[in-house]
Every structure is written in structure tokens, then in C-alpha cells.
mmCIF file of the N, C-alpha and C atoms, coordinates in Angstrom:
data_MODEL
# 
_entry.id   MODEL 
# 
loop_
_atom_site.group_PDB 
_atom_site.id 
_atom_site.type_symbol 
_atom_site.label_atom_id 
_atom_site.label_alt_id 
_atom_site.label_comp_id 
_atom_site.label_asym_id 
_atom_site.label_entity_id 
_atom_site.label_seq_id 
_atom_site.pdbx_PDB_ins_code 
_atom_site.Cartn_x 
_atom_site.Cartn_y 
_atom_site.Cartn_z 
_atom_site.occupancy 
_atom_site.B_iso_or_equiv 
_atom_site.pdbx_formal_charge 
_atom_site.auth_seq_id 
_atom_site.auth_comp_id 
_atom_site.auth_asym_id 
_atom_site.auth_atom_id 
_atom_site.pdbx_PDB_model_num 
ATOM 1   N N  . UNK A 1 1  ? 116.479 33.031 118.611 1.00 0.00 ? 1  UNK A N  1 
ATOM 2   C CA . UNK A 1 1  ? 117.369 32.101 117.974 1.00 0.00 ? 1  UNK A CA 1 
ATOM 3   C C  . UNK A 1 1  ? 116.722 31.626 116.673 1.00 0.00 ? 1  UNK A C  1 
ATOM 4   N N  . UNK A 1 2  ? 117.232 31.633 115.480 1.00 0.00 ? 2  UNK A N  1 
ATOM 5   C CA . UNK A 1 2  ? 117.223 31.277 114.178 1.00 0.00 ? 2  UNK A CA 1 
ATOM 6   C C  . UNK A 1 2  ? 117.237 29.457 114.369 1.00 0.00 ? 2  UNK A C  1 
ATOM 7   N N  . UNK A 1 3  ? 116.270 28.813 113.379 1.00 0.00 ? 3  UNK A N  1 
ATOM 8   C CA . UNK A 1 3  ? 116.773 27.401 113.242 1.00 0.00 ? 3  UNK A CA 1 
ATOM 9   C C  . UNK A 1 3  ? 116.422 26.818 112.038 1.00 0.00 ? 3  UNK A C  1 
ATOM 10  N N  . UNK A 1 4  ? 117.002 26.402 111.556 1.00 0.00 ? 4  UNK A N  1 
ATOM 11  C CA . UNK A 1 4  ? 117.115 25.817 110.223 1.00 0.00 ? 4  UNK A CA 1 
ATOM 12  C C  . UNK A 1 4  ? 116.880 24.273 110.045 1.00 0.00 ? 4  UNK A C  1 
ATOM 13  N N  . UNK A 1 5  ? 115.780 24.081 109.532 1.00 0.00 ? 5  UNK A N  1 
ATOM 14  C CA . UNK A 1 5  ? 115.589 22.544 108.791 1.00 0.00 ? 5  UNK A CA 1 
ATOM 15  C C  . UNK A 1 5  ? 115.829 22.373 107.504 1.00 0.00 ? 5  UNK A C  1 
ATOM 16  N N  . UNK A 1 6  ? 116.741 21.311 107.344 1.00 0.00 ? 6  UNK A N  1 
ATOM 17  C CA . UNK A 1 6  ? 117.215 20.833 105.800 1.00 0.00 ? 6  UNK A CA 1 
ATOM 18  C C  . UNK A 1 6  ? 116.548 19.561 105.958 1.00 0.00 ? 6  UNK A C  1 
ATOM 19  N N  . UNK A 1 7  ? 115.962 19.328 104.778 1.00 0.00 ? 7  UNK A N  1 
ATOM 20  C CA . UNK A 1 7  ? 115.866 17.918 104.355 1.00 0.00 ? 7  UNK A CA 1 
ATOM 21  C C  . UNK A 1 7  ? 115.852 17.534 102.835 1.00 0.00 ? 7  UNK A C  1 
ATOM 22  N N  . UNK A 1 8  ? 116.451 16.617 102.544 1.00 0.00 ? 8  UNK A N  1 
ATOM 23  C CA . UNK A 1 8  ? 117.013 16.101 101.366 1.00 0.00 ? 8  UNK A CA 1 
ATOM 24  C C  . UNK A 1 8  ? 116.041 15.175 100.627 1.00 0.00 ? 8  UNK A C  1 
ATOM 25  N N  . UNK A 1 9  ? 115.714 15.716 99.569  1.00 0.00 ? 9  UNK A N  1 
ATOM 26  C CA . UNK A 1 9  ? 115.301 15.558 98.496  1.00 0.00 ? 9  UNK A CA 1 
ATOM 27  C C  . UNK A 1 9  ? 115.282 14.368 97.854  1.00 0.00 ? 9  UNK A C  1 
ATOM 28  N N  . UNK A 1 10 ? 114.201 13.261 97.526  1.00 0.00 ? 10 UNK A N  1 
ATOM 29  C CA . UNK A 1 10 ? 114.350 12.210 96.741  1.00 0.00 ? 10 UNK A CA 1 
ATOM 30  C C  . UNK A 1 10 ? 114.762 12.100 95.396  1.00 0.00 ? 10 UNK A C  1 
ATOM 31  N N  . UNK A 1 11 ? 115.421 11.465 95.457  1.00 0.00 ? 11 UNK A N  1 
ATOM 32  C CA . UNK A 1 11 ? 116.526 11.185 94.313  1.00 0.00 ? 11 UNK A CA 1 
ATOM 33  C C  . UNK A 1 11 ? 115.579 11.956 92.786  1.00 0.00 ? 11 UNK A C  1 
ATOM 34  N N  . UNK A 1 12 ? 114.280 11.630 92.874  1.00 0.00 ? 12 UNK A N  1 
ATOM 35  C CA . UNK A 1 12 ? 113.188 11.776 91.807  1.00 0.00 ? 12 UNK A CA 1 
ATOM 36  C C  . UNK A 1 12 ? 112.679 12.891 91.763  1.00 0.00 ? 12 UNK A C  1 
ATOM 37  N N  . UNK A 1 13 ? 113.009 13.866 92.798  1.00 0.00 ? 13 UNK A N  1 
ATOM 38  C CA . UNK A 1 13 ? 112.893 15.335 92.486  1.00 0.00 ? 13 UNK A CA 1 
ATOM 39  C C  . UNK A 1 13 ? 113.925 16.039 92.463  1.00 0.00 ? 13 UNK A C  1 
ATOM 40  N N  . UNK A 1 14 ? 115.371 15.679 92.350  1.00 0.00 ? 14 UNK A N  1 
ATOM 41  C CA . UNK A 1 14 ? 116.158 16.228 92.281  1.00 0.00 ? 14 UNK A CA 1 
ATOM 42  C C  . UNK A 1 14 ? 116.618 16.504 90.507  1.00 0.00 ? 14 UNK A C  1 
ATOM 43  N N  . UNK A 1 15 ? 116.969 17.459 90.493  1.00 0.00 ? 15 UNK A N  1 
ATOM 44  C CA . UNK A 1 15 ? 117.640 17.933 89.172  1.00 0.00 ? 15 UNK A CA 1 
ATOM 45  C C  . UNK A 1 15 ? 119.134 18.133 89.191  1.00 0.00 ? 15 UNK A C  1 
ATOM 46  N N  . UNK A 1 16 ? 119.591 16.953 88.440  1.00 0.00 ? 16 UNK A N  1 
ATOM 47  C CA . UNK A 1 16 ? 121.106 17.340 88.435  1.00 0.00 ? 16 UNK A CA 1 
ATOM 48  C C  . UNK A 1 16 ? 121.297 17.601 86.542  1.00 0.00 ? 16 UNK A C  1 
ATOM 49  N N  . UNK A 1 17 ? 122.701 18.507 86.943  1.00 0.00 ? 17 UNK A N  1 
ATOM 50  C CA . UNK A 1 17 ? 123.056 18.466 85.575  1.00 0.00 ? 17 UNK A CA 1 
ATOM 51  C C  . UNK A 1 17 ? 124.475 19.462 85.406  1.00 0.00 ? 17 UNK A C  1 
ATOM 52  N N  . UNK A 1 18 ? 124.925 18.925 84.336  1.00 0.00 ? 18 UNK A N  1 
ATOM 53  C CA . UNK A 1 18 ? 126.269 18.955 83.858  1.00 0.00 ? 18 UNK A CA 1 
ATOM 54  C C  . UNK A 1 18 ? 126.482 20.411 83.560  1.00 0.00 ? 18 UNK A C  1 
ATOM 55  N N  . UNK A 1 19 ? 127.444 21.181 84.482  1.00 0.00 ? 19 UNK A N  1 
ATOM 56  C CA . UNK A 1 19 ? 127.849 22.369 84.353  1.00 0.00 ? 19 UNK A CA 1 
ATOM 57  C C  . UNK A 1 19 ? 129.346 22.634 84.330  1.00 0.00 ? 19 UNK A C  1 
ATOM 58  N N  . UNK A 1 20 ? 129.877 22.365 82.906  1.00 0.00 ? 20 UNK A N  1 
ATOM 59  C CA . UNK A 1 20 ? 131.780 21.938 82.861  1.00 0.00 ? 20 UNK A CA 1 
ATOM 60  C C  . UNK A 1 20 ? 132.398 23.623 82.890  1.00 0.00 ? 20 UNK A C  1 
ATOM 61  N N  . UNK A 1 21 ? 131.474 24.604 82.803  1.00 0.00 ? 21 UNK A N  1 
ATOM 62  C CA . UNK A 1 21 ? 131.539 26.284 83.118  1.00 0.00 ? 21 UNK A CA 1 
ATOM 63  C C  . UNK A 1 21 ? 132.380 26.127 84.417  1.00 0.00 ? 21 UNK A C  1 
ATOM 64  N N  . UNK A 1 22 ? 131.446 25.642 85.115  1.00 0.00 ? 22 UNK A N  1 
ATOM 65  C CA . UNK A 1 22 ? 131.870 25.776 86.626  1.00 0.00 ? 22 UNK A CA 1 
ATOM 66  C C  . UNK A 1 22 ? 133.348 25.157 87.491  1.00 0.00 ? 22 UNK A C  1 
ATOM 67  N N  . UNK A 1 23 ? 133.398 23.914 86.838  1.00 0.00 ? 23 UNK A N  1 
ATOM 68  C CA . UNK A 1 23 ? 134.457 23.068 87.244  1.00 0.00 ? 23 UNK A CA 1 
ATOM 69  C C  . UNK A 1 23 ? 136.111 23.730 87.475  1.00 0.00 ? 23 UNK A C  1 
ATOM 70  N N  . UNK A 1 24 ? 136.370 23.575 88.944  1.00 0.00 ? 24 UNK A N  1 
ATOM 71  C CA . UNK A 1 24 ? 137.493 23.925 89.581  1.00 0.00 ? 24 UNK A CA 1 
ATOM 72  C C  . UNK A 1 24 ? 138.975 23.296 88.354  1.00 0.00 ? 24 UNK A C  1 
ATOM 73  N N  . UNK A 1 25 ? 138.685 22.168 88.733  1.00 0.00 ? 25 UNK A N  1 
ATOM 74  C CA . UNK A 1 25 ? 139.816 21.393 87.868  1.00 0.00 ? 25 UNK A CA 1 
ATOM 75  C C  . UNK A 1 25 ? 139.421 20.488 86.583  1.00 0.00 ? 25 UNK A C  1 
ATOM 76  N N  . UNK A 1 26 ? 140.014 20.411 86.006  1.00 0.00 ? 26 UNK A N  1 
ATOM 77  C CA . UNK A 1 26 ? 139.815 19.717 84.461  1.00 0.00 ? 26 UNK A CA 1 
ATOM 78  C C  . UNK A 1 26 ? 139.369 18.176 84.862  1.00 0.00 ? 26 UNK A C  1 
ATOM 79  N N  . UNK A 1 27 ? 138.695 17.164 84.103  1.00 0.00 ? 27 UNK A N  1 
ATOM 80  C CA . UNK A 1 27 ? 138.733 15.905 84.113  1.00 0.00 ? 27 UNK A CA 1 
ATOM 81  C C  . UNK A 1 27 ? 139.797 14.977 84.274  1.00 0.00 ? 27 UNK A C  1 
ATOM 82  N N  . UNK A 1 28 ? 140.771 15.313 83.318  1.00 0.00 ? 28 UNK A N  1 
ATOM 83  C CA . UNK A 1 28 ? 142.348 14.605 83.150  1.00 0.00 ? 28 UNK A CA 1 
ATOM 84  C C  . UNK A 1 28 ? 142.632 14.342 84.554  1.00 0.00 ? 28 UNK A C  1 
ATOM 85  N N  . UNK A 1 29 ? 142.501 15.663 85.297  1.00 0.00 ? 29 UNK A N  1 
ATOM 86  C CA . UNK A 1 29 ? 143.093 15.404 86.674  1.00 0.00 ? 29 UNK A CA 1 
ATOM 87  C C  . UNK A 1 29 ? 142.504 14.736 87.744  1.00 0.00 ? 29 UNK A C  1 
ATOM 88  N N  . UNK A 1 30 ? 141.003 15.389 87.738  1.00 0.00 ? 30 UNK A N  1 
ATOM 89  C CA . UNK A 1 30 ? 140.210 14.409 88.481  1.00 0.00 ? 30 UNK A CA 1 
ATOM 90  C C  . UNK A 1 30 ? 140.096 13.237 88.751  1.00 0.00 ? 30 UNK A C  1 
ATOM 91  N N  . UNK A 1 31 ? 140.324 12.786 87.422  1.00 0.00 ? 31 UNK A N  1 
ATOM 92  C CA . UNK A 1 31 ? 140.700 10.972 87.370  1.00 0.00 ? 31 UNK A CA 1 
ATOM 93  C C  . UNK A 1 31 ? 141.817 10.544 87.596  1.00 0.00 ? 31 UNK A C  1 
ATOM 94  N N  . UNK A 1 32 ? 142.874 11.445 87.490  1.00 0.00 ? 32 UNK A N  1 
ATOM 95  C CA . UNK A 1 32 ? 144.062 11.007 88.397  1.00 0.00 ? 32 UNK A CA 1 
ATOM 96  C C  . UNK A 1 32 ? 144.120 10.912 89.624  1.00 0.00 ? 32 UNK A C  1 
ATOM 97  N N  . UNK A 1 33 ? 143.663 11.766 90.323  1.00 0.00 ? 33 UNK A N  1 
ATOM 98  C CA . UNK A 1 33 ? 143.252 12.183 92.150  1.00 0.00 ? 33 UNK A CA 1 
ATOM 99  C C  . UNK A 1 33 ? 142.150 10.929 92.521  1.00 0.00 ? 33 UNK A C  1 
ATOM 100 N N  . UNK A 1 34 ? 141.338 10.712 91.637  1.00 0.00 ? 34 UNK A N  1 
ATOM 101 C CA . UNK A 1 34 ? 140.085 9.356  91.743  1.00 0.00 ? 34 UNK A CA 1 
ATOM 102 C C  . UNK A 1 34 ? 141.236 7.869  91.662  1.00 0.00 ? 34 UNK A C  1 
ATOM 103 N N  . UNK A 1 35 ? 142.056 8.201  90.861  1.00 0.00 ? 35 UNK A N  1 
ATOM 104 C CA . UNK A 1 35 ? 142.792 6.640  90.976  1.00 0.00 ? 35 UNK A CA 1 
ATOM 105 C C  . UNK A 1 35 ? 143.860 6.701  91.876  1.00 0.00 ? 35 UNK A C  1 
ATOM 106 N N  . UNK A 1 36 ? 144.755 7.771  91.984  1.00 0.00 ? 36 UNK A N  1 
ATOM 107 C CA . UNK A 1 36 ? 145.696 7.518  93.134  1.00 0.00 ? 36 UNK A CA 1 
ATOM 108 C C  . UNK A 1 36 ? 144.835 7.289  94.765  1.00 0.00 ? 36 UNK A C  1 
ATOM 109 N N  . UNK A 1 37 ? 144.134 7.725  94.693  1.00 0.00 ? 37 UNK A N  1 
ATOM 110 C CA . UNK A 1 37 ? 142.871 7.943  95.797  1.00 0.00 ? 37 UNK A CA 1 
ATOM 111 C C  . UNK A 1 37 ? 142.572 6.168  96.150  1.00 0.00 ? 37 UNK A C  1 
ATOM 112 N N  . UNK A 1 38 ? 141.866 5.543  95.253  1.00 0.00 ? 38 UNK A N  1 
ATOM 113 C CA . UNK A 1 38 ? 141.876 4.458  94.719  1.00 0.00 ? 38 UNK A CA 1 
ATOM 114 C C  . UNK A 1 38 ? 143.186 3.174  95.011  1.00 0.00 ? 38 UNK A C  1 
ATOM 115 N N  . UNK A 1 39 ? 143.866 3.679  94.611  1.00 0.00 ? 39 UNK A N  1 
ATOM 116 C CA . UNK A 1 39 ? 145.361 2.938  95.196  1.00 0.00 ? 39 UNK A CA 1 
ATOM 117 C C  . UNK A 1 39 ? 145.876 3.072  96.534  1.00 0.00 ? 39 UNK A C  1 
ATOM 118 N N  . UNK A 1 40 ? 145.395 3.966  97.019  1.00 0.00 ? 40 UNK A N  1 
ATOM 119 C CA . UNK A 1 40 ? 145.718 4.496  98.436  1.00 0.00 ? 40 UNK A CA 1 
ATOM 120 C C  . UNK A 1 40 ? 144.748 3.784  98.969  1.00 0.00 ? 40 UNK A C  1 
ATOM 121 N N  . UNK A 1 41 ? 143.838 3.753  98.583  1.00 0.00 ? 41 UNK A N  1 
ATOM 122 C CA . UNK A 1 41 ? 142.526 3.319  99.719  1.00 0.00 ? 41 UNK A CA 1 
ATOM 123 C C  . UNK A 1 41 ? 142.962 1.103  99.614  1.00 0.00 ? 41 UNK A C  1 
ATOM 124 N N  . UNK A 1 42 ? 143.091 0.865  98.803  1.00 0.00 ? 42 UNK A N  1 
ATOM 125 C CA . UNK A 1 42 ? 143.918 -0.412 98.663  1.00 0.00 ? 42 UNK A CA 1 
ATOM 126 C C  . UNK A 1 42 ? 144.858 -1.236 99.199  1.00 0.00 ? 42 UNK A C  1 
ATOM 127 N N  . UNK A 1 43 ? 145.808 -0.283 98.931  1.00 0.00 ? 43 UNK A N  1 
ATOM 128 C CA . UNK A 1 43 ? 146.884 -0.433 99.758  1.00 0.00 ? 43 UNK A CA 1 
ATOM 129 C C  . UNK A 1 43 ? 147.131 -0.484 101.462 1.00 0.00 ? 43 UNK A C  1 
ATOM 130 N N  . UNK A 1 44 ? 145.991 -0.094 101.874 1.00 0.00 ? 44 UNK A N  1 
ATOM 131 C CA . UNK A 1 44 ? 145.170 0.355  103.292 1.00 0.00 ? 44 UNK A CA 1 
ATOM 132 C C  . UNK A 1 44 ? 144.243 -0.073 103.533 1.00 0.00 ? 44 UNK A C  1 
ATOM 133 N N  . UNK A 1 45 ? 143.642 -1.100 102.581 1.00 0.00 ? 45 UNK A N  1 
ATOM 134 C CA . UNK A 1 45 ? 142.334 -1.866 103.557 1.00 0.00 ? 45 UNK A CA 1 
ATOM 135 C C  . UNK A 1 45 ? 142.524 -2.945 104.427 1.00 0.00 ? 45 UNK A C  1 
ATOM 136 N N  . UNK A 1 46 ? 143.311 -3.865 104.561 1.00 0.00 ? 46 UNK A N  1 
ATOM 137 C CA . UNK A 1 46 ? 143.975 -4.498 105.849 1.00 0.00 ? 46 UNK A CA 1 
ATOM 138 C C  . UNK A 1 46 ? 143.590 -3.397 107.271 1.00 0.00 ? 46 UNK A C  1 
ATOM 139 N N  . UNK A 1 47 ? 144.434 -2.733 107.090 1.00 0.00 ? 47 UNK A N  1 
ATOM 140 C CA . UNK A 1 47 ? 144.838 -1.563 107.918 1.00 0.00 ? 47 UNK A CA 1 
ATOM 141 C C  . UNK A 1 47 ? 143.429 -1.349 108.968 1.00 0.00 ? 47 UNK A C  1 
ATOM 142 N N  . UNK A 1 48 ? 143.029 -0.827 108.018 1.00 0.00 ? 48 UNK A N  1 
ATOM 143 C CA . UNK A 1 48 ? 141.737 0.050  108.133 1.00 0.00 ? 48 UNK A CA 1 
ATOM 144 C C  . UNK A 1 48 ? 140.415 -1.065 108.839 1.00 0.00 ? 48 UNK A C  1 
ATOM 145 N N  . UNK A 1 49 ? 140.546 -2.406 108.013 1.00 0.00 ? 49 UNK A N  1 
ATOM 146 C CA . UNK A 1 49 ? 139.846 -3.520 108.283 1.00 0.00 ? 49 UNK A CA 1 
ATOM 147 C C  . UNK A 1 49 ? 139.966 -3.724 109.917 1.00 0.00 ? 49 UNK A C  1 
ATOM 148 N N  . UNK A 1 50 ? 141.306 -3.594 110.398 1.00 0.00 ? 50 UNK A N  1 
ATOM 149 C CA . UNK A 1 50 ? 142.074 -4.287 111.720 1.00 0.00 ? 50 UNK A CA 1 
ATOM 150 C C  . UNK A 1 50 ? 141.393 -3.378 112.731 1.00 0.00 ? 50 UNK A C  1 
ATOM 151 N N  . UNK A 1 51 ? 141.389 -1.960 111.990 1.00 0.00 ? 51 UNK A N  1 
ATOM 152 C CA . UNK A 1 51 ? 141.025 -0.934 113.161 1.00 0.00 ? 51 UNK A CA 1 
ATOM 153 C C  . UNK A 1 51 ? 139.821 -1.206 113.290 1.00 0.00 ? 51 UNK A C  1 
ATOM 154 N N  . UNK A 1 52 ? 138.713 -1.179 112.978 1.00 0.00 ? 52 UNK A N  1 
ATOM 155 C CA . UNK A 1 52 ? 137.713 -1.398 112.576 1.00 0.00 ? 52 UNK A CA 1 
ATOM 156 C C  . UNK A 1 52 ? 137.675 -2.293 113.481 1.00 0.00 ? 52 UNK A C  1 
ATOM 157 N N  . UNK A 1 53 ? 138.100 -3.449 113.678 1.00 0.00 ? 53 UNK A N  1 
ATOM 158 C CA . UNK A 1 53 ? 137.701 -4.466 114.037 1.00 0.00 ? 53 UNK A CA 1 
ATOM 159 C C  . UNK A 1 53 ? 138.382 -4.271 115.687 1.00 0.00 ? 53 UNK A C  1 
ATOM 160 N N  . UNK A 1 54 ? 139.244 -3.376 116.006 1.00 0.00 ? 54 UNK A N  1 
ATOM 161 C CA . UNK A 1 54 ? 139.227 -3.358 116.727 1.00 0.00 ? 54 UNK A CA 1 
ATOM 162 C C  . UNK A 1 54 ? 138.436 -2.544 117.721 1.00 0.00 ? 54 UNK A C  1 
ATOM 163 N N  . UNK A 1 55 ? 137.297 -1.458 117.233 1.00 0.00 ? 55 UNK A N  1 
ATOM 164 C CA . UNK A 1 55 ? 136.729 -0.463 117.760 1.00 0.00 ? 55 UNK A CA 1 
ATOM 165 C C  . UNK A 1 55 ? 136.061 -1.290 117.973 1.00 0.00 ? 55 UNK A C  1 
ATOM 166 N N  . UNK A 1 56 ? 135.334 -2.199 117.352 1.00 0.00 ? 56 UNK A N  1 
ATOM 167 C CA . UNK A 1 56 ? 134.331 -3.360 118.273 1.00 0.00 ? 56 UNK A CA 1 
ATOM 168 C C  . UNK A 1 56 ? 134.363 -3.864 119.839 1.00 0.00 ? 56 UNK A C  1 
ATOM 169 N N  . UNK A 1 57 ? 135.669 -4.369 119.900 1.00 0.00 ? 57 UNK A N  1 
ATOM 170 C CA . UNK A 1 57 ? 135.847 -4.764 121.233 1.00 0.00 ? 57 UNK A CA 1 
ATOM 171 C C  . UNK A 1 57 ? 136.184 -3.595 121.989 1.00 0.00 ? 57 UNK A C  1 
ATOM 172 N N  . UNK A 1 58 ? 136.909 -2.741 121.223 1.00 0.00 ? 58 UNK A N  1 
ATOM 173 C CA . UNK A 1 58 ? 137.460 -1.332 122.598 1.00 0.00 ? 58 UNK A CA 1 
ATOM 174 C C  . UNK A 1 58 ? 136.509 -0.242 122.219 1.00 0.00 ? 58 UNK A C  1 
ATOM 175 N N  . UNK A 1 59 ? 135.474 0.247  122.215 1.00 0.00 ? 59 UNK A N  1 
ATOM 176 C CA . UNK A 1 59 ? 134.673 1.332  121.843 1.00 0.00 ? 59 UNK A CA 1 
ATOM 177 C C  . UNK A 1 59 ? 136.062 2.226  122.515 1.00 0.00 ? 59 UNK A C  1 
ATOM 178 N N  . UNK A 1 60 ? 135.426 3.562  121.375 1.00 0.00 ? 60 UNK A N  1 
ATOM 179 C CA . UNK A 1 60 ? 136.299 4.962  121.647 1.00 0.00 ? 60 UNK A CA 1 
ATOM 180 C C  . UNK A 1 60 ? 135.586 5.539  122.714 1.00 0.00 ? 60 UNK A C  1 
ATOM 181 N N  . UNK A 1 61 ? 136.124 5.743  124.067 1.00 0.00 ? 61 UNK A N  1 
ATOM 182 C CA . UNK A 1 61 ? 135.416 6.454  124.952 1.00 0.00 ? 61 UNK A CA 1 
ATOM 183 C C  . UNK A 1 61 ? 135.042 8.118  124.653 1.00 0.00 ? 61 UNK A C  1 
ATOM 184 N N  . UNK A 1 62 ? 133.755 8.607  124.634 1.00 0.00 ? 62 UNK A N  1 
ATOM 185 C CA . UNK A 1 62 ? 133.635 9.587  123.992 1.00 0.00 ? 62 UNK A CA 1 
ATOM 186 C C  . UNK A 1 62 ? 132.438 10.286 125.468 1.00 0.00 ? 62 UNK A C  1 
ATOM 187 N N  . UNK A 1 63 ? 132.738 11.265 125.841 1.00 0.00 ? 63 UNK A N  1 
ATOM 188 C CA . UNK A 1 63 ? 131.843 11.987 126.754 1.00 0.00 ? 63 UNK A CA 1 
ATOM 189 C C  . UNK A 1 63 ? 131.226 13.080 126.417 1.00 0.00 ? 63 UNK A C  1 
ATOM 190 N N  . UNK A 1 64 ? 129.817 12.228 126.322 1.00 0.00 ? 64 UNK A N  1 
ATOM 191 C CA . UNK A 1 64 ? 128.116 12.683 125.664 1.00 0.00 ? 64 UNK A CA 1 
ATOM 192 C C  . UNK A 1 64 ? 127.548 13.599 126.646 1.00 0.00 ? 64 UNK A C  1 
ATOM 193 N N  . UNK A 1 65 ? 127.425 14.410 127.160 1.00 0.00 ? 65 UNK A N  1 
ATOM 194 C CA . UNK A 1 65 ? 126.462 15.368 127.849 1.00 0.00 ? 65 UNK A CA 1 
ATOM 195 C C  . UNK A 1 65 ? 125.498 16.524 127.424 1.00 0.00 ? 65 UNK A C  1 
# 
């Protein structure tokens, strides 16, 4: 059996950098999908807050073996 360890890199050895070659979709749009995204997530934090608050008292029964 094969096993693989990943571990992630401190922020201070990582190399990032700007490759607009690569990019699936344009900016224009991205920031549209980032703000409707944005409005959605808004419009739904009540929501989301309630559930939340209710997994506290009712944990999701989940069977660990």
C-alpha cells in the first residue's frame, strides 16, 4: 500500500504569483460571482446562524467506527 504525506507550507516559504495565462474566466466575471456570492451569503445569515445554533443542542448523529 502506497501512502502519502502532505504538509502545508508556511505562509513564508510559499511562492505565489500572478499567472492571468492561466485563468479559466476573466476578472469582470469573477467579481460578479464574488458579489452575487456575497449577497447570497447575506441574505442567509439569520438562516444559517439558527442552524448553527441549533446543532449545539441536537448534535448530528453520525456513526464513527
Amino acid at each position: 500500500m502506497v501512502q502519502f504525506l502532505f504538509r502545508v507550507q508556511r505562509k513564508t516559504r510559499r511562492i505565489v504569483a500572478e499567472v492571468p495565462e492561466l485563468r479559466i474566466i476573466d476578472d469582470e466575471l469573477w467579481q460578479a460571482v464574488r458579489t452575487r456570492q456575497s449577497e447570497i451569503a447575506d441574505k442567509y445569515v439569520n438562516v444559517t446562524e439558527a442552524r448553527d445554533a441549533v446543532r449545539i443542542y441536537h448534535p448530528i448523529e453520525t456513526d464513527i467506527r
